[in-house]
MISE-446852 format. One record per residue (C-alpha): residue in one letter; x, y, z. Coordinates in steps of 0.05 Angstrom, whole numbers, padded with zeros to 5 digits, always signed. Last residue first. Layout:
BEGIN
AXYZ
...
# end
This chain:
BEGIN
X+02033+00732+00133
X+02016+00795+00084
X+02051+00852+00059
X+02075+00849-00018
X+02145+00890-00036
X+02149+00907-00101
X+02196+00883-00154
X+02191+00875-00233
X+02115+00911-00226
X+02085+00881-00287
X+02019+00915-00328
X+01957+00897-00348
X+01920+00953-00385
X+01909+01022-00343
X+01862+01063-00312
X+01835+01108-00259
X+01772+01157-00260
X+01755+01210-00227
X+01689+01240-00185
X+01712+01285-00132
X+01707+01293-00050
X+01726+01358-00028
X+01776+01413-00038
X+01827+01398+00015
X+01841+01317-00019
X+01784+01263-00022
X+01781+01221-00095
X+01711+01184-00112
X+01723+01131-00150
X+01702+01095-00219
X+01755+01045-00268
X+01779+01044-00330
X+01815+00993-00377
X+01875+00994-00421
X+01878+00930-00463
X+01955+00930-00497
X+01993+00916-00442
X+02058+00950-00398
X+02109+00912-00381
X+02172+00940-00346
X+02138+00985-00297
X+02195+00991-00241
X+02213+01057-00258
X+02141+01074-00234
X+02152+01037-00174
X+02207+01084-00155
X+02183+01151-00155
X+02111+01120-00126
X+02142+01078-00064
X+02127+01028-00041
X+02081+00972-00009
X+02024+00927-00041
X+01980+00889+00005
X+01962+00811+00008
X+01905+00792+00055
X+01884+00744+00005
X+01904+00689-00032
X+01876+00654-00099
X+01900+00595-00126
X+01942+00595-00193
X+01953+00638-00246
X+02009+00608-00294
X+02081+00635-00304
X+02114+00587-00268
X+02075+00600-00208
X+02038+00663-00201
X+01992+00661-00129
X+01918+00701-00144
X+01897+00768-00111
X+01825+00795-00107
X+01819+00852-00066
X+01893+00876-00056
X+01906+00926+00001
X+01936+00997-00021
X+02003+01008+00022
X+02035+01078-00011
X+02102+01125+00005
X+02113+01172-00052
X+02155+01222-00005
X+02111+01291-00010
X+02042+01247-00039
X+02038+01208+00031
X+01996+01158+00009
X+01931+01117+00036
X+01891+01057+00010
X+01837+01022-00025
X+01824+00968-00061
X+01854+00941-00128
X+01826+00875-00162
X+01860+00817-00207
X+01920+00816-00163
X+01966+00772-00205
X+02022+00750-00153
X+02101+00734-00168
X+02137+00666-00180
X+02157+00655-00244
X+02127+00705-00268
X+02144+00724-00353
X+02077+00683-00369
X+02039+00729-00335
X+02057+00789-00379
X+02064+00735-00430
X+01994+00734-00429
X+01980+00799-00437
X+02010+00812-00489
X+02063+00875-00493
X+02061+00930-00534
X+02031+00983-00486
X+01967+01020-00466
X+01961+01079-00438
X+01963+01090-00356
X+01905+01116-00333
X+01873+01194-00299
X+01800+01207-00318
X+01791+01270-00277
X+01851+01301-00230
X+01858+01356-00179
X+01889+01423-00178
X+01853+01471-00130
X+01783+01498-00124
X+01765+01529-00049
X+01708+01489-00021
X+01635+01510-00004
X+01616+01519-00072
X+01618+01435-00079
X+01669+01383-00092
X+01717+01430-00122
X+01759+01418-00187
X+01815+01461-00225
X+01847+01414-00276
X+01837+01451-00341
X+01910+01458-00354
X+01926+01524-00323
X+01984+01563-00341
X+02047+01558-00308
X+02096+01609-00272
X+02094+01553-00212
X+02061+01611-00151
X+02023+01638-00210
X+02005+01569-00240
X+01984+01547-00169
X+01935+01593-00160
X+01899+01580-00231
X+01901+01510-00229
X+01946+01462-00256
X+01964+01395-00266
X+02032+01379-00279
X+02073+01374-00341
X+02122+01324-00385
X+02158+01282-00336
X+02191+01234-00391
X+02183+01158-00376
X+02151+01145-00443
X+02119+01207-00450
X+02084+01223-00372
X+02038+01274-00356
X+02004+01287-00423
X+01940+01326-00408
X+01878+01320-00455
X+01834+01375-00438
X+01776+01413-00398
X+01764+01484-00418
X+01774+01535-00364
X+01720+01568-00325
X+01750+01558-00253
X+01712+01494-00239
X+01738+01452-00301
X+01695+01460-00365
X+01671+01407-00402
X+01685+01357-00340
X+01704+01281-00350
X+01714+01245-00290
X+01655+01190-00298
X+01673+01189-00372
X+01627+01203-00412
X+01662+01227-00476
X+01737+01226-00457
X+01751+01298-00447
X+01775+01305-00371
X+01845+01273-00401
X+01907+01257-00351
X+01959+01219-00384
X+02015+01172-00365
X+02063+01132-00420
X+02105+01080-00385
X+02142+01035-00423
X+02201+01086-00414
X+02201+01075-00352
X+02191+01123-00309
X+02214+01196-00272
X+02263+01214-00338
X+02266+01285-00335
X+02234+01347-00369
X+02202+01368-00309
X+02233+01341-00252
X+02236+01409-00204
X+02186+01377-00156
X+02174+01304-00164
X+02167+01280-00097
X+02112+01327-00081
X+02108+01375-00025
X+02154+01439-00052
X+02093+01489-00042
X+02079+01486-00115
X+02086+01418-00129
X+02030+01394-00082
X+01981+01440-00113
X+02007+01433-00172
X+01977+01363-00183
X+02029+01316-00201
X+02044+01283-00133
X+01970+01276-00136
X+01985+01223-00199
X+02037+01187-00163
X+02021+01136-00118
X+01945+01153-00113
X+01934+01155-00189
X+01984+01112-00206
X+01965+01053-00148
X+01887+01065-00176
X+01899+01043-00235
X+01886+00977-00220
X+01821+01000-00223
X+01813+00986-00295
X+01873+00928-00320
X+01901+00872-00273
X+01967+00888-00233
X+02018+00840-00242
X+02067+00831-00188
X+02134+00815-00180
X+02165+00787-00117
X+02191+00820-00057
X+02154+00774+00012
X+02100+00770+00047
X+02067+00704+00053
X+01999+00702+00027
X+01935+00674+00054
X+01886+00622+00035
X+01834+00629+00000
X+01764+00598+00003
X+01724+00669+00028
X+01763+00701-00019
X+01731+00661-00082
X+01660+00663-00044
X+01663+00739-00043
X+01689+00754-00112
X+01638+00708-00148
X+01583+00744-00107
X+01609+00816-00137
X+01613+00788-00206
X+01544+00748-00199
X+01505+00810-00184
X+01539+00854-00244
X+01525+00799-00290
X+01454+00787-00260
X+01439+00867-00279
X+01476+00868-00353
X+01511+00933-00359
X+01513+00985-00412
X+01432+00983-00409
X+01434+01008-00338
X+01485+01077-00365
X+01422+01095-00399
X+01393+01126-00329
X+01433+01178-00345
X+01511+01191-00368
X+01580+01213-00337
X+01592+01143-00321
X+01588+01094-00263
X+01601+01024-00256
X+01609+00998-00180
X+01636+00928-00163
X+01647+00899-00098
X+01657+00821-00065
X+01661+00814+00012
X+01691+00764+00056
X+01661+00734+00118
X+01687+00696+00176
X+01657+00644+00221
X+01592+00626+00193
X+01622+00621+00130
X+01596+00676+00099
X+01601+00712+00028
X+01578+00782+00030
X+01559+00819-00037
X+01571+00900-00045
X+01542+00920-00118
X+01540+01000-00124
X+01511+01033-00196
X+01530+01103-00219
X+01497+01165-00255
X+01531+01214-00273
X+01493+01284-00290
X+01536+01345-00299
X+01507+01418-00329
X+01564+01476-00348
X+01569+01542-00340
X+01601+01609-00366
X+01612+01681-00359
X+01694+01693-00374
X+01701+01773-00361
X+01781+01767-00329
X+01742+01788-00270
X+01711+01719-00262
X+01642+01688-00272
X+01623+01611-00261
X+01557+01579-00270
X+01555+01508-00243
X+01499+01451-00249
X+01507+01385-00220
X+01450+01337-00229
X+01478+01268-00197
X+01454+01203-00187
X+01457+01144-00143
X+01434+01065-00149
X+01454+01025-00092
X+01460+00945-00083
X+01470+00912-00019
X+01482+00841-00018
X+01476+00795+00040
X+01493+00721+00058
X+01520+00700+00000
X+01553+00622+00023
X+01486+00593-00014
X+01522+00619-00076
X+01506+00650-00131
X+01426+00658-00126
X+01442+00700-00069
X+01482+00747-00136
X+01431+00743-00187
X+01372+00759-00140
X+01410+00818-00114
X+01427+00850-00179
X+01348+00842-00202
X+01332+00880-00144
X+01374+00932-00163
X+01340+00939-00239
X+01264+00931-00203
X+01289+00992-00154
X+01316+01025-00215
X+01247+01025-00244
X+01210+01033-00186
X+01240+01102-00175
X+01210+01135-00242
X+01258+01156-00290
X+01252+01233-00305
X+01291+01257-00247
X+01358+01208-00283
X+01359+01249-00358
X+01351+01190-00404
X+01396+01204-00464
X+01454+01252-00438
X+01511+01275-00488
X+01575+01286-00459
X+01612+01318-00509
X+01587+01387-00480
X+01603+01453-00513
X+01644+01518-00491
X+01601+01559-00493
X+01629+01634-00473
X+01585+01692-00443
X+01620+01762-00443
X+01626+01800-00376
X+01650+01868-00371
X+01670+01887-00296
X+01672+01949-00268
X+01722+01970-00214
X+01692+01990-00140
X+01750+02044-00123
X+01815+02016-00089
X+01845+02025-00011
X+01886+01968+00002
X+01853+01933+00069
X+01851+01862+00053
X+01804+01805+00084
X+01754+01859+00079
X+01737+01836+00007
X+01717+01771+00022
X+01661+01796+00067
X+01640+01839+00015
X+01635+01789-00046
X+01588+01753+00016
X+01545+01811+00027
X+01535+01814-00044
X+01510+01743-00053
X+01463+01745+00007
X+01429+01805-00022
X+01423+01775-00095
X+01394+01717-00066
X+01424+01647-00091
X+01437+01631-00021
X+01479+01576+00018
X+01539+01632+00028
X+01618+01623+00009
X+01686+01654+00029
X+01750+01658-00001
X+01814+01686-00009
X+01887+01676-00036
X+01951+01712-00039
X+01992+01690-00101
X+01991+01754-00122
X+01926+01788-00097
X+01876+01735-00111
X+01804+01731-00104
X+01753+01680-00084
X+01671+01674-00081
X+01631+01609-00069
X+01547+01605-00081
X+01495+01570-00058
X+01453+01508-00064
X+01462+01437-00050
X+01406+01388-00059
X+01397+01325-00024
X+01364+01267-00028
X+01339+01191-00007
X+01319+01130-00009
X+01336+01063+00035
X+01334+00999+00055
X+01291+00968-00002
X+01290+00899+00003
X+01315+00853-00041
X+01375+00837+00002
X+01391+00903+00016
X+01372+00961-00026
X+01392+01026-00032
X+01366+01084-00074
X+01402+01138-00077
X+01393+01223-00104
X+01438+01283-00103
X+01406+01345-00131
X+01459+01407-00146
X+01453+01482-00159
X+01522+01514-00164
X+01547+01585-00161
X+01621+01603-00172
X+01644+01677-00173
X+01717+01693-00185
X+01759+01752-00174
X+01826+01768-00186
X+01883+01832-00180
X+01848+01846-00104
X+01858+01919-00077
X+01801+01936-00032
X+01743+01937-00081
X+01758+01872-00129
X+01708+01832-00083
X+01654+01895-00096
X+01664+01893-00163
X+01655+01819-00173
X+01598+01823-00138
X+01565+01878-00188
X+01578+01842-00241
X+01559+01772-00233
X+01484+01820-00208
X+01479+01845-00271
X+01499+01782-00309
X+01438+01751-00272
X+01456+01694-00226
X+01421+01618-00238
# end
């Protein structure tokens, strides 16, 4: 992508006027979609991203600038640019750069540009036969296909030369069930760090039929009355209360400048001691999973929580100076145009010793919600609402009728002591997460678990 010569050469011109760090990231990416909607197809298209980001450090000082060009000239001008942002008078240093490889346990079968369009369009239009042919009450279904070739080289100072190649590959199901009067909608949406061969992990009609199934059920519930009550949260993206409610109060970037409700707390009890929460960018395929993270360093399993015990953060580079910490792999950045900080990959709660069904047989009165959507946090307090997508009444420790507009409300410090089941089948799900360095691939998990008390919005 860069010669070594010219890695070099910029990184010696951004160290010029006094900076201890440098880092060089260039990145060649093609982003591809197909849409269809209801059979038809609605839309193709692409986009490739191009260019190249360049940081230092001085202390905890930090700097950055970027350029859409691979050329050499471009590339310099930019390590220059950076480097005026501090005036310390310093010779052009020389860098020695020594290649590492740091391996790939992501093996790809069917690499996505070599599959011919009609292929996925025939696999999407199979999805939207499956799920009209669910229910007359389907009134539309949308169904993407969208891939990803991500390729990174990253050079720093320290004289780490490396890169990494990511393709994920992901299928969208969105299925509207109509009244006439009000609609509901039904989701799903796989996705891996794999091809094309992530299609023959999933069934087509399945995948069309669990969306539609979704829709029609909320279309025919009633709602819920708020209340406190406890709440089982279904496995898979029912992770996604963790990962918003707590898990970016764990990245450093939020510790380090005092913003997280869990500063100073390593070492203490934080959660139950059911609870057991891990960050790992290694799992084989997994749509988070990264070889390398995007400052160079080698991806790993991180142990956030030991049975209730705050163990670490996640940390980037910057933030380990300002914390005293070293980095844990957990460095991302949507594209070269965004400054890297501490972010999470495949982030889940691991599994328990408790069955699942006397997880719901321990409600007497309580709600199962089955599927997690989305939401917002404040990750300095903890505070969360995440709506429920598919939510059933508990009664006597049986799943009952189905409800909707129910919401969950709290607070992560506390609803994390508030885990006191935690199940055996642990489950992931696939998101895109926004904070200041972009939008991310990661994935959430956990099994079933109970909430003892939360508070549930709804009528």
């Amino acid at each position: 992508m860069l010669s070594k010569e010219l890695l070099k050469e910029a990184l010696g011109k951004a160290l010029s006027t006094g900076a201890d760090y440098a880092e060089v990231f260039a990145e060649h990416t093609l982003n591809k979609y197909i849409r269809m909607v209801s059979e038809k197809v609605d839309a193709i298209g692409d986009t490739v991203i191009s260019g190249v980001g360049i940081r230092i450090f001085k202390g905890t000082r930090s700097i950055s600038g970027s350029v859409s060009s691979l050329e050499p000239e471009a590339v310099l001008q930019c390590a220059a640019r950076v480097a005026q942002a501090l005036t310390d008078a310093a010779a052009v240093q020389q860098v020695v750069l020594r290649e590492r490889i740091f391996g790939d346990v992501h093996p790809v079968k069917i690499v996505p540009s070599d599959v011919e369009n009609k292929d996925k369009i025939d696999y999407l239009r199979q999805i939207c036969i499956a799920s009209g042919a669910y229910s007359q009450e389907i009134s539309q279904t949308t169904g993407r296909f969208l891939e990803a070739d991500h390729q990174i080289l990253i050079a720093t100072s320290e004289g780490l030369l490396t890169q990494d190649r990511q393709i994920r590959t992901r299928l969208s199901v969105e299925a509207i069930a109509s009244t006439g009067v009000e609609n509901q909608t039904g989701t799903t949406a796989p996705g891996a760090r794999k091809g094309v061969e992530l299609l023959e992990d999933y069934d087509p009609k399945e995948l069309g039929r669990k969306a539609a199934a979704q829709a029609v059920t909320m279309l025919h519930a009633g709602y819920i009355e708020a209340g406190v009550m406890p709440v089982a949260i279904e496995n898979g993206f029912g992770g996604v209360i963790f990962h918003e409610a707590c898990g970016h109060s764990l990245e450093a970037s939020a510790v380090a400048l005092g913003q997280s409700q869990f500063v100073g707390k390593l070492g203490q009890q934080i959660a139950n001691p059911k609870v057991t929460a891990i960050d790992d960018g290694t799992i084989p395929n997994g749509w988070g999973s990264i070889n390398i993270d995007d400052e160079g360093t080698p991806s790993r399993k991180n142990v956030l929580i030991e049975n209730g015990i705050l163990k670490t953060y996640m940390v980037d580079k910057l933030n380990g100076r300002r914390l005293g910490m070293e980095s844990t792999g957990s460095s991302r950045r949507q594209s070269y145009q965004y400054e890297p900080t501490s972010r999470m990959t495949n982030t889940y709660i691991a599994a328990g010793e408790d069955r699942d069904e006397d997880i719901i047989a321990s409600i007497e009165n309580g709600l199962y919600a089955k599927a997690m959507g989305g939401g917002s946090v404040n990750p300095v307090t903890g505070e969360f609402n995440f709506a429920v997508e598919e939510g059933y009444l508990i009664r006597n420790g049986k799943i009952c009728e189905p409800v909707r507009g129910a919401s969950l409300v709290g607070k992560g410090s506390e609803i994390i002591q508030k885990i006191d089941m935690v199940g055996r089948h642990v489950a992931r799900g696939q998101g895109m997460c926004g904070a200041s360095s972009g939008s991310i691939p990661t994935d959430v998990g956990q099994p079933l678990i109970r909430v003892s008390s939360i508070t549930v919005g709804g009528r």
